[in-house]
Every structure is written in structure tokens, then in C-alpha cells.
DRENNUZA-935308 format. One record per residue (C-alpha): residue number from 1; x, y, z. Coordinates in Angstrom, 2 decimals. Each point is the difference from the previous one (the first is absolute). Last residue first. Example, Ala and Ser with C-alpha at 12.3 -4.5 7.8 and 13.67 -1.06 7.14 Angstrom:
> num, px, py, pz
> 2, 13.67, -1.06, 7.14
> 1, -1.37, -3.44, 0.66
This chain:
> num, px, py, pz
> 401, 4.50, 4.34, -12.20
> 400, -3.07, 2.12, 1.10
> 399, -3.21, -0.90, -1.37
> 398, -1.83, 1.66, -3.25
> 397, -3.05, 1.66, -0.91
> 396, -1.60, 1.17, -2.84
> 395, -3.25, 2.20, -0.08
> 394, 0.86, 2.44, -2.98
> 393, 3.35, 1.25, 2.77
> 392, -1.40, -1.49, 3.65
> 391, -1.20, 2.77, 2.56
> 390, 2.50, 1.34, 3.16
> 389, -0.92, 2.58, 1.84
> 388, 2.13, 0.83, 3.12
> 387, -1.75, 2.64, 2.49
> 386, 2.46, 1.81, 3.16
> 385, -0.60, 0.38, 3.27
> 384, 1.81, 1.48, 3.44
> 383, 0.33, -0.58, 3.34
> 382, 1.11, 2.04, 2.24
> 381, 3.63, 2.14, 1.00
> 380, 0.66, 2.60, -2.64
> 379, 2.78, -0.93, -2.55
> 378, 3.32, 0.90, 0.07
> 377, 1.21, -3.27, -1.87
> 376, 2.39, -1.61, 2.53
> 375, -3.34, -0.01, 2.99
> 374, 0.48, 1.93, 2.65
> 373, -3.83, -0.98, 1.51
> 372, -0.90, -2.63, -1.77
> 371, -1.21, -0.36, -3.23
> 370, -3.20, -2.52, -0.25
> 369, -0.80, -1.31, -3.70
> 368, -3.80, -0.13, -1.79
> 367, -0.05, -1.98, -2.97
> 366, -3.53, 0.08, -2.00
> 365, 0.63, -2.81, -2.59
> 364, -2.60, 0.11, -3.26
> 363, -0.14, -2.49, -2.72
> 362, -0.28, -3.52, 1.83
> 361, 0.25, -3.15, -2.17
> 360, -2.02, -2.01, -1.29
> 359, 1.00, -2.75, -2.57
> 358, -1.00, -2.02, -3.21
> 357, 2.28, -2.02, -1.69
> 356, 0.45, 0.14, -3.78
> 355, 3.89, -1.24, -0.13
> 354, 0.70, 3.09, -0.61
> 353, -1.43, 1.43, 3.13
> 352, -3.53, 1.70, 0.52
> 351, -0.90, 3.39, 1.77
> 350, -3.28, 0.00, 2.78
> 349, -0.45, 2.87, 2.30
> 348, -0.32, 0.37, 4.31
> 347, -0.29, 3.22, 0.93
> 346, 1.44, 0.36, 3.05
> 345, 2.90, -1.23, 2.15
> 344, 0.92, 2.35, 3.73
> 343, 3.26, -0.44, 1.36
> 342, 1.39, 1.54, 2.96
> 341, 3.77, 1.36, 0.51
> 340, 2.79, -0.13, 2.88
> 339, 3.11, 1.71, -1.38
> 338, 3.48, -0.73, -1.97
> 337, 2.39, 2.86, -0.51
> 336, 2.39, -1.11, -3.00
> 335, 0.63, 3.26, -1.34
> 334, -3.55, 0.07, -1.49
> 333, -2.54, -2.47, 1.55
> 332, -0.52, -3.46, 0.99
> 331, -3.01, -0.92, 1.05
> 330, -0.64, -2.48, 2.79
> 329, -3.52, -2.62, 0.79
> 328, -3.08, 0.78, 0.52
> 327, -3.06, -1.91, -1.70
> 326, -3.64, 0.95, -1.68
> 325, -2.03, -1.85, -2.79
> 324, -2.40, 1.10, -1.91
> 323, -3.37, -0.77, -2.60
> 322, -0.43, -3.40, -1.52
> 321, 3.28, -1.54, 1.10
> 320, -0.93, 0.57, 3.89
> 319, 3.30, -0.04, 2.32
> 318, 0.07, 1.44, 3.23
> 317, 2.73, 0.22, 2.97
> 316, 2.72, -0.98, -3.03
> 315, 3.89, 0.60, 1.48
> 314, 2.27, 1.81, -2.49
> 313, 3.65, -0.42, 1.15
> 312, 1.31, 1.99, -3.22
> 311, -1.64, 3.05, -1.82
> 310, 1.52, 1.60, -2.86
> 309, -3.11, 0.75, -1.99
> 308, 1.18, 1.33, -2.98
> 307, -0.74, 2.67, -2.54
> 306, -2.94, 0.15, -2.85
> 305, 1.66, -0.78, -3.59
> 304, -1.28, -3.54, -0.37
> 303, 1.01, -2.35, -2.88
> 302, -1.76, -2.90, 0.76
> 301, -1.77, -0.33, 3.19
> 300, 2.09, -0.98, 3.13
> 299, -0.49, -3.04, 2.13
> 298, 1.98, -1.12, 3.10
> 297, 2.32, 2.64, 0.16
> 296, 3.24, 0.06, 1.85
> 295, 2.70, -1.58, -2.36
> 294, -2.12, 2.07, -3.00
> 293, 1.45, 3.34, 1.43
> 292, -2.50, 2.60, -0.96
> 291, -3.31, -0.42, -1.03
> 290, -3.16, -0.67, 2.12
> 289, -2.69, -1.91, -0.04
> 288, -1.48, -2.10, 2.61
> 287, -1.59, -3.30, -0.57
> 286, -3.63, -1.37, -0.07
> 285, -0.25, -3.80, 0.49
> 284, 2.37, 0.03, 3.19
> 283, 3.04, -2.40, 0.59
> 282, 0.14, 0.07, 3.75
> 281, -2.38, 2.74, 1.86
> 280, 1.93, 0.02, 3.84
> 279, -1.76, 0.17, 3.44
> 278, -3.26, 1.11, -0.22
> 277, -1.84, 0.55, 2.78
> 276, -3.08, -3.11, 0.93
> 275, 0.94, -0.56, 3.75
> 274, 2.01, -2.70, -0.55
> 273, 2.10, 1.29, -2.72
> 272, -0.39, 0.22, -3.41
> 271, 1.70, -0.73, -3.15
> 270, -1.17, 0.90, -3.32
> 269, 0.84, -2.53, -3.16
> 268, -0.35, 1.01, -3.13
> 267, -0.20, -3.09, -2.21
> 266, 0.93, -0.84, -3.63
> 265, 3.80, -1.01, 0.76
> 264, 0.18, -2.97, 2.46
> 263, -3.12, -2.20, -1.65
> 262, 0.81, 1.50, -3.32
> 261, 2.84, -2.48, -0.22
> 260, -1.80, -2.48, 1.72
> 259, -3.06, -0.03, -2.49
> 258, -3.23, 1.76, 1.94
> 257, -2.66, -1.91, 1.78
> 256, 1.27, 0.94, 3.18
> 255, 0.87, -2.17, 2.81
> 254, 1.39, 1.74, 3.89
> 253, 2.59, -0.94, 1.90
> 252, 1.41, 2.67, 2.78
> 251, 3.02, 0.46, 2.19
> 250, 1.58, 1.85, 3.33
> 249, -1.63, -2.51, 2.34
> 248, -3.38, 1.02, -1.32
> 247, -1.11, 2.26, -2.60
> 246, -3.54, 0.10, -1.02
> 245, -1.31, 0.40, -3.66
> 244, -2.84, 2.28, -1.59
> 243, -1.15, -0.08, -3.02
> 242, -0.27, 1.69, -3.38
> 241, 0.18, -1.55, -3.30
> 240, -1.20, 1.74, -3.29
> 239, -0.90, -2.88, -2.50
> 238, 2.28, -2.12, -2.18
> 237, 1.08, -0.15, -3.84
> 236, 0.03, 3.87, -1.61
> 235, 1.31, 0.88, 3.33
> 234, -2.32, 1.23, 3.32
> 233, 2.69, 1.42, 2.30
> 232, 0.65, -2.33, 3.12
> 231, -0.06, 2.01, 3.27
> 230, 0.87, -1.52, 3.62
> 229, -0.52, 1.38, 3.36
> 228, 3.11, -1.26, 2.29
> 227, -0.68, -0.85, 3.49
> 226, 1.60, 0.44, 3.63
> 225, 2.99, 1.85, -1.25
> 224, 2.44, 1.01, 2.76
> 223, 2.64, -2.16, -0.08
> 222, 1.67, -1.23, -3.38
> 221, -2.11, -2.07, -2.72
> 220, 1.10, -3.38, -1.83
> 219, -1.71, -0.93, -2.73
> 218, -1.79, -3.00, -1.59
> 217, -2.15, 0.48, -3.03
> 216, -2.00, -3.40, -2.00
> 215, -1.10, 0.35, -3.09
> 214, -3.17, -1.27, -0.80
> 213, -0.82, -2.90, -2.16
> 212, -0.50, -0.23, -3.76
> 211, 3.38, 1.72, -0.51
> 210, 1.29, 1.24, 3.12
> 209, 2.35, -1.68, 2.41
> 208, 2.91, 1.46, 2.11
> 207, 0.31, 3.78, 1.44
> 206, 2.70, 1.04, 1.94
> 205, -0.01, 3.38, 2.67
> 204, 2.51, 1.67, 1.85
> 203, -1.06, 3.39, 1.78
> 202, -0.11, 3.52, -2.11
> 201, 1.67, 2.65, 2.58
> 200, 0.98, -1.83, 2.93
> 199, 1.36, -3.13, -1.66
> 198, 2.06, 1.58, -2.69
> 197, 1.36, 2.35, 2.63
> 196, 0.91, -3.08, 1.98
> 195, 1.68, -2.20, -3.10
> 194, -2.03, -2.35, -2.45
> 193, 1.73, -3.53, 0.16
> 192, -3.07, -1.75, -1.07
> 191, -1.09, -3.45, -1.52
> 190, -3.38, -1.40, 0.22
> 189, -1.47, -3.21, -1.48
> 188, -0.35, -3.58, 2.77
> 187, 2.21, -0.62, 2.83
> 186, 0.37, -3.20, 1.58
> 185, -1.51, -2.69, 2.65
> 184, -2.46, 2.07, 1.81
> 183, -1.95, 1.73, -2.97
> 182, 2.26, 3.30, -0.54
> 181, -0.89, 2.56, -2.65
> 180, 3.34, 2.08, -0.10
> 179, 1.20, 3.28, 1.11
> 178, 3.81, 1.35, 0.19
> 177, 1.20, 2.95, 1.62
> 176, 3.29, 2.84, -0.60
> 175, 2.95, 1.45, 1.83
> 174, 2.28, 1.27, -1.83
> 173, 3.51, -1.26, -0.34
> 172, 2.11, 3.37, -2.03
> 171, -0.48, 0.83, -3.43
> 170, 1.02, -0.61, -3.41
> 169, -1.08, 2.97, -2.47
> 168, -2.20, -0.51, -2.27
> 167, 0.89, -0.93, -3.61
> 166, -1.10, -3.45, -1.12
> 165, -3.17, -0.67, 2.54
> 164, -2.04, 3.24, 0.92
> 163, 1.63, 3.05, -2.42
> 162, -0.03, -2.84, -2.85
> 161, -2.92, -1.70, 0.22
> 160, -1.41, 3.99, 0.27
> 159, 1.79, 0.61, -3.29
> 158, -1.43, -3.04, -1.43
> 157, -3.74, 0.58, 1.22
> 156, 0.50, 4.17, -1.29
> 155, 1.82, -1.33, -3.23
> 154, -3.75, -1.99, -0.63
> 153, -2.17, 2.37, 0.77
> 152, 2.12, 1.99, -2.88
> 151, 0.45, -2.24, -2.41
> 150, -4.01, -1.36, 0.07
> 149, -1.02, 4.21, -0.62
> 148, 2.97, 0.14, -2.82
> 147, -1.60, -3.16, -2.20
> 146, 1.99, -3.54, 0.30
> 145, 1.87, -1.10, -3.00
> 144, 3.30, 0.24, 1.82
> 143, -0.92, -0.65, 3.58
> 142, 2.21, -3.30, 0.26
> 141, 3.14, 1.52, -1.30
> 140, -0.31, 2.82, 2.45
> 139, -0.24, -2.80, 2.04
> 138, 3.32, -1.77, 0.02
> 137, 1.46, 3.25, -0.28
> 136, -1.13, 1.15, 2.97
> 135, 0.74, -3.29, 1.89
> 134, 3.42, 0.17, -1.60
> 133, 0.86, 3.20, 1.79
> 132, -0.99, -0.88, 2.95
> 131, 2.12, -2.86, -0.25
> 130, 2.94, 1.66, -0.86
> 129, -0.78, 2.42, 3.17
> 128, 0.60, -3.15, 2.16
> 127, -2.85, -1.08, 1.67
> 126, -1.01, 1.43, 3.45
> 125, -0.37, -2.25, 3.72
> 124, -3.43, -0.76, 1.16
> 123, -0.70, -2.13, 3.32
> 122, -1.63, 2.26, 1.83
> 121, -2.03, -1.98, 2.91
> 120, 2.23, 0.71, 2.56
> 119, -0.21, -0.65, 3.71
> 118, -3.64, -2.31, -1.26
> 117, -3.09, 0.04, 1.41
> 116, -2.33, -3.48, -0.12
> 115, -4.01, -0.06, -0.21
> 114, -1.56, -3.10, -0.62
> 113, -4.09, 0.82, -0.78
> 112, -3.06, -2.10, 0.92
> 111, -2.81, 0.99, -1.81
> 110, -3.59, 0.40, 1.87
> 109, -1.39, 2.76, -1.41
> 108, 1.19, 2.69, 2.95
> 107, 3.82, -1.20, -0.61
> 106, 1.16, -2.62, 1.99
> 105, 3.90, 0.22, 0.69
> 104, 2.89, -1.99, 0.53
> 103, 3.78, 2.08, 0.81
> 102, 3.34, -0.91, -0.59
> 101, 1.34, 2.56, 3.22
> 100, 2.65, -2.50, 1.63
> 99, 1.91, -0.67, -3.12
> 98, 0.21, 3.22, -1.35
> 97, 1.33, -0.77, -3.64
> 96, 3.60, 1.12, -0.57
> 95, 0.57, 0.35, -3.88
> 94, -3.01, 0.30, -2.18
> 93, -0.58, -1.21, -3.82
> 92, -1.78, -3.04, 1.32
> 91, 0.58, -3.51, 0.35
> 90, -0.98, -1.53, 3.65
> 89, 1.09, -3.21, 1.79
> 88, -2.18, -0.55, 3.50
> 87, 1.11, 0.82, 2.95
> 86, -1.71, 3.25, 0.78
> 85, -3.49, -1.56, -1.27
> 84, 0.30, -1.78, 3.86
> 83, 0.30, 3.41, 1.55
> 82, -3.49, 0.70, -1.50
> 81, -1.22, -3.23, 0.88
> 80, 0.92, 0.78, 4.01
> 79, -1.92, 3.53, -0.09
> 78, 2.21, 2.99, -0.59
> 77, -0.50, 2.77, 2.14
> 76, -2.08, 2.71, -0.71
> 75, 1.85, 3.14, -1.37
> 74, 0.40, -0.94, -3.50
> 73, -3.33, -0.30, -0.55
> 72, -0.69, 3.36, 1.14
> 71, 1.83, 1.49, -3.04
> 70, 1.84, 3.76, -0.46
> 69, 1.49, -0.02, 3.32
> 68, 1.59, -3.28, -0.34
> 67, 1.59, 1.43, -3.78
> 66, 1.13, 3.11, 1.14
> 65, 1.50, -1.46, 3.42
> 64, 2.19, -2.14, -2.61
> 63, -0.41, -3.84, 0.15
> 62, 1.15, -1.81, 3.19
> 61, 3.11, -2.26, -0.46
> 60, 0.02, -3.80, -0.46
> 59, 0.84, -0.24, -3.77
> 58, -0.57, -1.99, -3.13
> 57, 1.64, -0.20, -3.19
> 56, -2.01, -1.05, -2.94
> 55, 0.54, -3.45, -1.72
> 54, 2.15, 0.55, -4.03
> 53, -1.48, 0.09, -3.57
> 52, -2.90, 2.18, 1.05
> 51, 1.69, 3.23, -0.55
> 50, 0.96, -1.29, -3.93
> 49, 3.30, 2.20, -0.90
> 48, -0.28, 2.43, -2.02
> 47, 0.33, -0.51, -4.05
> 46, 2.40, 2.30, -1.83
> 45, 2.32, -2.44, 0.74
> 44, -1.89, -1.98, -3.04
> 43, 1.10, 2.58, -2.32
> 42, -1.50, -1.05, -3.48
> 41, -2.92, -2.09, 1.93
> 40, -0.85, 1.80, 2.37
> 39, -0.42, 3.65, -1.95
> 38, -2.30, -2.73, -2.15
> 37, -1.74, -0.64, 2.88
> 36, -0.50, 3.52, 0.71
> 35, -1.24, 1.23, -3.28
> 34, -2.81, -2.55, 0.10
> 33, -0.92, 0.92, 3.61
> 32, -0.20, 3.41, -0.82
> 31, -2.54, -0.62, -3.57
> 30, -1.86, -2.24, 2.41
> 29, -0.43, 2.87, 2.59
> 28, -1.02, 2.40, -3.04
> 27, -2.14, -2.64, -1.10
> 26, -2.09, 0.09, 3.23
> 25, -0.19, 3.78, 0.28
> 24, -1.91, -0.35, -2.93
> 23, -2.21, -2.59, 0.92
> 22, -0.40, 1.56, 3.23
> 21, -1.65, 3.26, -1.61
> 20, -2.21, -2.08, -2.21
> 19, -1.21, -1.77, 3.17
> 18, -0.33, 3.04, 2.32
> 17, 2.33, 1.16, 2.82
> 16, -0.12, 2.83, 1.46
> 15, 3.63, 0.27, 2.25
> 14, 1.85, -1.29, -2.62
> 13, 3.80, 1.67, -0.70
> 12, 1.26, -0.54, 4.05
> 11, -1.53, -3.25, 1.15
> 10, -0.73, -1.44, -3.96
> 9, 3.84, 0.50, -0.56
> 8, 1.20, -1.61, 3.42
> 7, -1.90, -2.53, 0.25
> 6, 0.15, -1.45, -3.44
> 5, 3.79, 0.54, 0.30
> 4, 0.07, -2.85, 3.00
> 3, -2.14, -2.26, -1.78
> 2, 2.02, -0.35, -2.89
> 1, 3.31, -0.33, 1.92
């Protein structure tokens, strides 16, 4: 259970990561584990049921057109020890594995991967409301003592435990991928069950390792991107890091002297194509600001005044974190009307977080929208722009819950 919190909190609350900044963020996932096992152990029904505890389900059907048209390797035909693997006694939190489509890779370095897609990978069903309840009472307990600033980071990692694994709503089988090292005679770390939107925007990765050697990162890419360029922030520990990594057969390895945890969450990651045009920035050192809706925001600096930017389906063409970055994507408007729009990022300026955390973030968002011709709002056909400036309150800065 430990691990799979970790993941989530640093994922979504730590994208610069530092070591005094992971400390923290550390205890706060100890603090949550602490008040869940004691959740477990007054109400043990409050416990869900272990995915592993029973062999996964397999099937002979074809996966979704979705999911063949989104990776090559599923396309080939299996070779005679990849139908072979389709025998053989799996535990997984999937129903319905694809028998005929268990896939082994070589990524550019050398690493043989075992890829295997799953009918549904969603395994998660909510807790009662009493034991919602008792979680936040368990640690409201646990934070007394603790100054406001460590409260508050720490509500937004149990609130988003919460919204992701107590609360959510169940949903239907979704379709979802596993990855794992693979040496010939079993599988090594990895894990997955991401879904296809997961996939296509940020990719799958797992690190393993770190300490006095490197970490290594394993990830699983969809069509399209020919390499990822890679950027490691210089910490108070380690060194800037930039290289470049090829993708082949939908996946990469790649070591990195970095721990494992900051191994997945330190880097940005830009993906290109073949002929050298950006395809998506992942994770990216300088974020935008904006304030609005916090559900839609990726960073916002504290207690901003300056309107929203309610863009969705923002593609990057060009991403530099020392000077701009430009992307399309929709706005949505007054009365609902929602119209093409470009993005142009300037201005890049520094704010810091509580828990002392340097970051960069864009100030200035030129936003230019198309109406069309009859357009709800009465307005002239064209396109037309409008300037959002956003600068950090006395240099403080905060992410979006």
C-alpha cells in the first residue's frame, strides 16, 4: 500500500523535487500510512480486498481498435515464446489479459521488456463513507502538533488519497497495460495498469535502484515518438542532467544517477518525432500559471487576482523553460461557446513553496481565440487576443490540490 501512495502523492504534489522538499513530503506519506493501518485495524472491512490474492483472467479477443492503433507492437504478430508467456499463471490487479498480444521488447539500451494489456485494469471499488470518515479522524489526530504550512500539504495528499482510492467513483472495465523487466525465464520490477489517455499523454514509466548506484527508468511510449530529450534540474545533491534517449518498440530504459523516487518526478521530458518536431512536453521544469478552477491547473501562484486561462486540449509545438513556450488547444468562453485558441508563455519568474522549493513558472499568457462566422456571442468573425499576467504574492508559490 506504501508504495502505491508514494506514487501517487510525489506524481501529482512533487514535480521539483529537492532533498529537504522530499523529506517532508516523506513524513506526510508516513503520517497517511500510519492513520490507515490503524483505520485497518478498528474496522478491518474497511480494508479492500488484496488484487493479487487471486490468478488473472485471460482472454482470446482482440484489444480495442484504440489501443492497436495507438502501439505498433501490438500489431506484429506474436512470435512462438510470446504465445508461450500466454500460458503461464499470472497475479495482477487486471481481469482479461490478451493472451495472443503479451508482447517482448528490446528497448534502444539493450533491456528486454514483457509487455501484457489487460480488458480491465481498474480494479478499485470505494470505502464506505464510515471509513472515510475515520481516516480523517485518524489523522487529524496524527497532525496535531504539526505547524499550519505541514497541515495543509498534508490535507491536500489525504484529500487527493481520498478523491483517487477511498471516494471515487467505481467505474466501468478499462482497458489498461502492464510493463516489466523480463530476462527469459520471469519478470523482473514494473507494474502498470495506466489506461489509453494515460498512455498517450504522459507514457508509463518505473524506476528501481538508486542509492550508490543509478536508478534505473523503464517506460512504455505510444506511436509516434522516436526519442525523448531528457532534463534533470541541478538539486542541492546532484548535477543538471540532460540527455537524449531513443524509443524503440514502443519503450525506453535509461540509468540516472538520481534516487528512484526522484528518478520519475525531477525530469521534463520532451517528446519528439522522427523528424526532430515536438510531439508532447511531459512534466516540464517551468509551469504555467493561471488561477481559476484548481481541477484544471497545473501550477498557480498563491493568491492571484489576474483571471483564468480556461484552455483544454493544449498540444505543446515548442517548449523552452528559459524564455516561451507556444501550444493550441480550445477555450471556452462565455455562454458556453468553445473556440480554437493559440498559446504563447513568456516571462519566465521564480516564487518559492512552503516547503522552500524553488520554481519557475510563466507570468505572461497571450491567448488568441478564433470566432466563427455566426458565432452565439455576436462577435466579429477572426481571431482575437487577449494578455493574462499572473506574478507570485511576496514571491510565494503554491501547486494546485
Amino acid at each position: 500500500m506504501r508504495r502505491l501512495i508514494a506514487a501517487v502523492a510525489f506524481l501529482c504534489l512533487l514535480p521539483a523535487g529537492t532533498a529537504a522538499a522530499a523529506g517532508v513530503q516523506q513524513e506526510r506519506i508516513d503520517l497517511l500510512n500510519r492513520a490507515i493501518k490503524q483505520v485497518y485495524a478498528g474496522a478491518p472491512s474497511c480494508k479492500p480486498p488484496d488484487p493479487f490474492a487471486q490468478r488473472t483472467t485471460t482472454t482470446d479477443a482482440d484489444p480495442s481498435a484504440d489501443l492497436l492503433n495507438t502501439f505498433a507492437i501490438f500489431r506484429r504478430p506474436a512470435t512462438a515464446e510470446e504465445l508461450a508467456l500466454a500460458t503461464k499463471e499470472r497475479r495482477l490487479p487486471a481481469g482479461g489479459l490478451y493472451r495472443r498480444y503479451a508482447r517482448i521488447v528490446m528497448s534502444a539500451s539493450g533491456r528486454r521488456q514483457l509487455v501484457l494489456p489487460a480488458q480491465n485494469a481498474r480494479s478499485y471499488q470505494p470505502r464506505p463513507q464510515r471509513c472515510v470518515d475515520s481516516l480523517r479522524r485518524h489523522m487529524a489526530a496524527l497532525l496535531r502538533g504539526h505547524d499550519a504550512a505541514f497541515k495543509r500539504g498534508t490535507s491536500r495528499v489525504l484529500e487527493q488519497v481520498i478523491r483517487d482510492e477511498w471516494a471515487g467513483e467505481a467505474q466501468g472495465p478499462t482497458e489498461g497495460i502492464f510493463l516489466f523487466t523480463y530476462d527469459g525465464h520471469g519478470t523482473g520490477g514494473g507494474g502498470g495498469g495506466a489506461d489509453l489517455n494515460t498512455l498517450r499523454t504522459k507514457g508509463m514509466f518505473f524506476s528501481f535502484g538508486g542509492g550508490a548506484r543509478p536508478s534505473l527508468v523503464t517506460g512504455l511510449i505510444p506511436d509516434g515518438v522516436a526519442s525523448i530529450e531528457l532534463l534533470y534540474p541541478a538539486t542541492a545533491d546532484s548535477a543538471e542532467v540532460k540527455r537524449t534517449v531513443a524509443v524503440r518498440d514502443n519503450v525506453v530504459s535509461y540509468e540516472v544517477r538520481r534516487s528512484g523516487i526522484d528518478a520519475l518526478v525531477e525530469p521534463q521530458m520532451t517528446w519528439l518525432a522522427a523528424d526532430g518536431s515536438v510531439v508532447r512536453v511531459v512534466n516540464p521544469v517551468t509551469y504555467v500559471a493561471g488561477c481559476g478552477v484548481a481541477g484544471q491547473l497545473e501550477f498557480k501562484p498563491s493568491r492571484c487576482a489576474a483571471g483564468s486561462l480556461n484552455l483544454s486540449k493544449v498540444q505543446w509545438q515548442w517548449w523552452d523553460s528559459a524564455h516561451a513556450a507556444t501550444g493550441t488547444g480550445e477555450a471556452l468562453l462565455r455562454k458556453g461557446y468553445r473556440a480554437r485558441a493559440k498559446i504563447v508563455l513568456s516571462r519566465p519568474l521564480s516564487c518559492t513553496t512552503e516547503n522552500g522549493v524553488i520554481l519557475r513558472y510563466f507570468s505572461r499568457a497571450r491567448v488568441s481565440v478564433l470566432y466563427r462566422s455566426g458565432n452565439t456571442l455576436g462577435e466579429r468573425p477572426g481571431w482575437r487576443s487577449y494578455v493574462v499576467k499572473v506574478e507570485a504574492s511576496d514571491g510565494l508559490c503554491e501547486l494546485s490540490p
